[in-house]
C-alpha positions in Angstrom: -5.1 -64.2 -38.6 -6.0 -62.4 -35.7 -9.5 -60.8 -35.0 -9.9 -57.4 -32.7 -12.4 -57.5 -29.7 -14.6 -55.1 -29.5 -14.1 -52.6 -26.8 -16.1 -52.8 -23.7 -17.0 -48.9 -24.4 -18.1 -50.1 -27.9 -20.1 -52.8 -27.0 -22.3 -50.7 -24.9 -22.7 -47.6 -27.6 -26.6 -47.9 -28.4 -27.0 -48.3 -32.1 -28.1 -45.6 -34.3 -31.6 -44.0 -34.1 -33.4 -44.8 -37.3 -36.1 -41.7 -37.6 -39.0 -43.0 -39.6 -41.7 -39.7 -40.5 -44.5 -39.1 -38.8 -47.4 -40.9 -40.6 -50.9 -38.3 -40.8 -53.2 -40.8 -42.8 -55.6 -38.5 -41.2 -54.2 -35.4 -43.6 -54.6 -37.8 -46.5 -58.3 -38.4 -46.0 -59.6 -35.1 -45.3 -57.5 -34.0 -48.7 -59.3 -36.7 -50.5 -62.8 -36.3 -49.4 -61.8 -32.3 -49.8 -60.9 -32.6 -53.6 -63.8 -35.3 -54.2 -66.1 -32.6 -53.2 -64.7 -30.1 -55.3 -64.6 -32.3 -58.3 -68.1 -33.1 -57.7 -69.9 -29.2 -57.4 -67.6 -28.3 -60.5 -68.8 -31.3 -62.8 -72.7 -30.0 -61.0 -71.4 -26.5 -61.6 -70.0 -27.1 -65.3 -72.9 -29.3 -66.5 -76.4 -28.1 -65.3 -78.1 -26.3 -67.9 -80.1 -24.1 -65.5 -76.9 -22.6 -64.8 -76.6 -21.2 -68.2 -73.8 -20.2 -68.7 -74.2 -19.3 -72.3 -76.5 -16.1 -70.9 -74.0 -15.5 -68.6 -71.6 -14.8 -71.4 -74.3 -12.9 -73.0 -75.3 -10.5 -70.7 -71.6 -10.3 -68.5 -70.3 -6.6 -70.8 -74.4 -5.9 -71.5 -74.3 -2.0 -71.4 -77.0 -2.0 -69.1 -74.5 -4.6 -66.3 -72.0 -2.0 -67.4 -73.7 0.9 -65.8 -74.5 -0.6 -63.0 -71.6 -1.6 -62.2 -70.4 2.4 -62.5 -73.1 3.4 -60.3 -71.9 0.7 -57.5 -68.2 2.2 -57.9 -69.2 5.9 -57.8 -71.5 4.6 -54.6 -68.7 3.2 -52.8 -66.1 6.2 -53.7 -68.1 9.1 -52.7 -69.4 7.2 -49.6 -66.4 5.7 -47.8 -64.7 9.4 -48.7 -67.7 11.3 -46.9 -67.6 8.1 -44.3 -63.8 8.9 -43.5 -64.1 12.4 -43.1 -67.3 12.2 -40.5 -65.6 9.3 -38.8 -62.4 11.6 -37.9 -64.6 14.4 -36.8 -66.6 11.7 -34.8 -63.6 10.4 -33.4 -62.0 13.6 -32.2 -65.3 14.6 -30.6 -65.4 10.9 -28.7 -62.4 11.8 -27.2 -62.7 15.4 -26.2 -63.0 16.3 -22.6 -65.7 18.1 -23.3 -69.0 15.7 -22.1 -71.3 17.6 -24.1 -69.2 17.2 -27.6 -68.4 13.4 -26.6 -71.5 12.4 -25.7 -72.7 13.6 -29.0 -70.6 11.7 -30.6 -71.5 9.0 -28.4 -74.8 9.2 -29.5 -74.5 9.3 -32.8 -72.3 6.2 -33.3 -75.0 4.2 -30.8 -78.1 5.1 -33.7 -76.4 4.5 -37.0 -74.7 1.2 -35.6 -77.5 -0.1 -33.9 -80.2 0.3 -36.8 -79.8 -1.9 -39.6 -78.2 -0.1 -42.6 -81.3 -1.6 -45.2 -84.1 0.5 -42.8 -81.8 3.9 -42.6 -82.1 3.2 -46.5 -85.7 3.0 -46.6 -86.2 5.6 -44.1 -83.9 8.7 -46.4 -85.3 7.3 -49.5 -89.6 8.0 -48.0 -88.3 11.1 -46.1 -90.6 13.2 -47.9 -93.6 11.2 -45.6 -91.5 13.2 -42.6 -90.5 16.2 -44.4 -92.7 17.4 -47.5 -90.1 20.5 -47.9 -86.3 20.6 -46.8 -85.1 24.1 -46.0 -81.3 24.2 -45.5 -79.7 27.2 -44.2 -79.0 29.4 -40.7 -80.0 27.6 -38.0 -83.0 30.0 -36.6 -81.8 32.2 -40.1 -82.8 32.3 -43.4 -83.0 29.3 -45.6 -80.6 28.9 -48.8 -81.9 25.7 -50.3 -85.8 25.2 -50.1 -87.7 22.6 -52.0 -89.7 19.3 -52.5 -88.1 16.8 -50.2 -88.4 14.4 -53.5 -86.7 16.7 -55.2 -84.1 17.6 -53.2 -83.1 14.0 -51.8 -83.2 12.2 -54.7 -82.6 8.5 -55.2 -79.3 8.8 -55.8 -78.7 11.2 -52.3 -80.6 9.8 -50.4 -78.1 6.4 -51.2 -75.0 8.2 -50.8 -76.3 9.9 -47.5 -77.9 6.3 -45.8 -74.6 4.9 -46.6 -72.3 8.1 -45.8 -74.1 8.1 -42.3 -73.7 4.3 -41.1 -70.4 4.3 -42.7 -69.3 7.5 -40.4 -70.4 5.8 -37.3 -68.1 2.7 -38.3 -65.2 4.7 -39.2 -65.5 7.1 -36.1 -64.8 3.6 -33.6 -62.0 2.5 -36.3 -60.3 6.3 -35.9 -60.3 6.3 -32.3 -58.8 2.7 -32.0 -55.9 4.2 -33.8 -56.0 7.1 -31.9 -55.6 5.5 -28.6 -52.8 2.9 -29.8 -50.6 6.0 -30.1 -48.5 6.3 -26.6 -49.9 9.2 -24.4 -46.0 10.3 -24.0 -46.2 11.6 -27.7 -49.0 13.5 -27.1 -47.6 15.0 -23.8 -44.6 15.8 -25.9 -46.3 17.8 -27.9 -48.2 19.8 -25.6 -45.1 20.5 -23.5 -44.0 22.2 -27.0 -47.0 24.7 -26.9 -48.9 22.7 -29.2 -52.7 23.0 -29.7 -55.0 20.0 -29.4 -55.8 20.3 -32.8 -52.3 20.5 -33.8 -51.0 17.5 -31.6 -53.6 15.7 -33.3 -53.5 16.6 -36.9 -49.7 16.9 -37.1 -48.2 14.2 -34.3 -51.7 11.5 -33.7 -53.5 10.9 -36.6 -50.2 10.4 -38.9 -48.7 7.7 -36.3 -52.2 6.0 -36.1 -52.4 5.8 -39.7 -51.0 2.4 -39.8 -53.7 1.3 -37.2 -56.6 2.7 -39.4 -55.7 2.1 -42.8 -55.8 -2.0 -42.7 -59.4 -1.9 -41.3 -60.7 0.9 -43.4 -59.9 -1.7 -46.7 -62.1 -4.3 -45.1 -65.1 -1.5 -44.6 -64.7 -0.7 -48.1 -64.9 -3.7 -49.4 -68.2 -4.0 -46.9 -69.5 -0.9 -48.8 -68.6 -2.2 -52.1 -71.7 -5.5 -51.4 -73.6 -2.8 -49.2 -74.6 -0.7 -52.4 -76.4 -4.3 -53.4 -79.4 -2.6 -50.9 -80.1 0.5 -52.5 -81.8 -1.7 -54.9 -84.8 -2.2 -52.6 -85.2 1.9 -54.0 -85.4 1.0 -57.8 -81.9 3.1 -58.4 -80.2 1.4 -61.2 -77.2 0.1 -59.6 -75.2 -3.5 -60.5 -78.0 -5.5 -58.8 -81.0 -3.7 -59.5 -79.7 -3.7 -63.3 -79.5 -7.2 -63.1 -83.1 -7.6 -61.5 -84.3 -5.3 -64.3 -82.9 -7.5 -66.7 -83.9 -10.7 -65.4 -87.7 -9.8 -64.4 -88.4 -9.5 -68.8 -86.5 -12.6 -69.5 -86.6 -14.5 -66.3 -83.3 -15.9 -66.5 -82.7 -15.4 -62.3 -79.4 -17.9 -62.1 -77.6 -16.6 -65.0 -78.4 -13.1 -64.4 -77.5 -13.4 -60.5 -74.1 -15.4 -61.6 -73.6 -12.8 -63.7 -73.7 -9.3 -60.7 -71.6 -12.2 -58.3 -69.1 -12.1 -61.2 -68.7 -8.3 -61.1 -68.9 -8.3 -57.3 -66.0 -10.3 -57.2 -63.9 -8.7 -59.8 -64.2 -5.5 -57.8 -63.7 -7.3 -54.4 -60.7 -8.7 -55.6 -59.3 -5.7 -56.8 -60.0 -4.3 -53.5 -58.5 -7.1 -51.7 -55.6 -6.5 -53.7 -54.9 -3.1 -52.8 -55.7 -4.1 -49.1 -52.8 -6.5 -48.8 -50.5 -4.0 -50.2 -51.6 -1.2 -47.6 -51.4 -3.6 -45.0 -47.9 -4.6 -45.6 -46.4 -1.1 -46.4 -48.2 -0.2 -43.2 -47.8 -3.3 -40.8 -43.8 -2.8 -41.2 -41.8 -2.6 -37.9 -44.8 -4.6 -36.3 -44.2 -8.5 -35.1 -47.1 -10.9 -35.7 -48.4 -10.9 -32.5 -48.6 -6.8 -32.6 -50.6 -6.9 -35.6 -53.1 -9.9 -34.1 -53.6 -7.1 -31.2 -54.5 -4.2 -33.2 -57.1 -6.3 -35.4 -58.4 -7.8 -32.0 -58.6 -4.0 -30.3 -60.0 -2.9 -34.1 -62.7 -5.7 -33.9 -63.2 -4.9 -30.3 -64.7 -1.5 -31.8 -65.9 -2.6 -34.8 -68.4 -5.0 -32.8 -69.0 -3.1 -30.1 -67.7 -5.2 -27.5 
């Protein structure tokens, strides 16, 4: 019976790599202490009476929340609408050649985005202490409306216009980032074809930096949406002041607060919702890396940096 000796090719052949994984004990830990936690503020959450939850069920669809949560909607609607349209204007007169019309613009945009939006509030809201009677009309002409500043700017208008205002001065910086992303060949392009300005911007700019503008506008109005929370320093009835009406005859604060951070993020999430969709329909043909540039160059404006 014979045996066979192993090669000399064979004998120095390494033996096979055994791969073991990667132990992260670390990973383990952090998930633990993560969930313990969690556990922990829900059991808090879940069993605290002052929580309670039972007026929180009772007050959640109360006609009066209902309302208010209306008002916050129609707030946020007619605002970032009024806010889109000035911020295009805006925009377009940043970038004219004209230094009169750009600094304008320029100025405008520095004010409403260096005051805090809450004082701007205030300061529409008491404008009859600066103006007893509006007159609207020709400049150096005859006036068409004439009134009672209180009046005229009521509660509700001087909201939408504190908010329509700041919002503009946003939008204008978001606009123009999406202007400027569009490649100054197009624009040449279009001039070389006897295009106006105006028409090389409404017809070949705007609707190539629409995919640049769109994903930032969700997140302002989603800012607007919790921004309308401040008109309540003005005693107009929207979802927060409702709830403060509410809560200042029965003094149930918690419940009554849990119940407008409910609402707030129902409608948030909604928006959120409708964000990621825009983003994606309009983020198409873009890499990663393109899209972490325009938010960067989008938050580069939006700060101010």
């Amino acid at each position: 019976m014979s045996t066979t000796e192993p090669t000399e090719e064979q004998a120095e052949r390494p033996e096979d790599i055994k791969a073991v994984p990667v132990r992260h004990p670390g990973r383990w830990i952090a998930a633990a202490v993560v969930l313990l936690i969690a556990a922990s503020i829900v059991r808090s959450v879940i069993t605290d009476k002052h929580f309670g939850w039972h007026y929180v069920g009772q007050y959640l669809f109360d006609s009066r929340i209902l309302h208010g949560v209306l008002v916050t909607i129609e707030l946020t609607v007619a605002s970032m609408a009024i806010g889109i349209v000035l911020g295009i204007v805006l925009a377009v007169m940043r970038l004219s050649p004209n230094p009169i019309v750009s600094g304008a613009s320029w100025l405008y945009i520095w004010f409403f985005r260096g005051t805090p939006l809450l004082v701007q509030i205030l300061f529409w809201y008491n404008i009859a202490a600066l103006f007893p009677t509006i007159s609207l009309g020709i400049p150096f002409g005859p006036a068409i409306i004439h009134g009672h500043a209180n009046q005229v700017i009521t509660a509700f208008l001087a909201a939408l216009i504190a908010l329509s205002l700041n919002e503009g001065a946003y939008m204008a910086e978001i606009v123009r980032a999406g202007i400027i992303s569009v490649p100054e060949g197009q624009t040449e392009a279009a001039q070389s074809l006897g295009m106006s300005r105006l028409q090389t911007m409404r017809l070949i700019v705007l609707p190539q930096s629409m995919r640049v503008i769109l994903p930032p506008t969700g997140n302002e109005t989603i800012s607007m949406l919790k921004n309308t929370s401040l008109i309540s320093v003005t005693a107009y009835a929207e979802l927060l002041y409702s709830v403060q009406e509410i809560y200042d005859v029965n003094f149930q604060v918690i419940p009554l607060l849990i119940v407008a951070s409910i609402w707030y993020l129902v409608l948030t999430s909604i928006l959120y919702v409708g964000q990621h969709f825009i983003e994606r329909r309009y983020g198409r043909g873009f890499s990663r890396t393109e899209r972490g540039r325009m938010m960067e160059r989008w938050l580069s404006f939006r700060h101010g940096y």
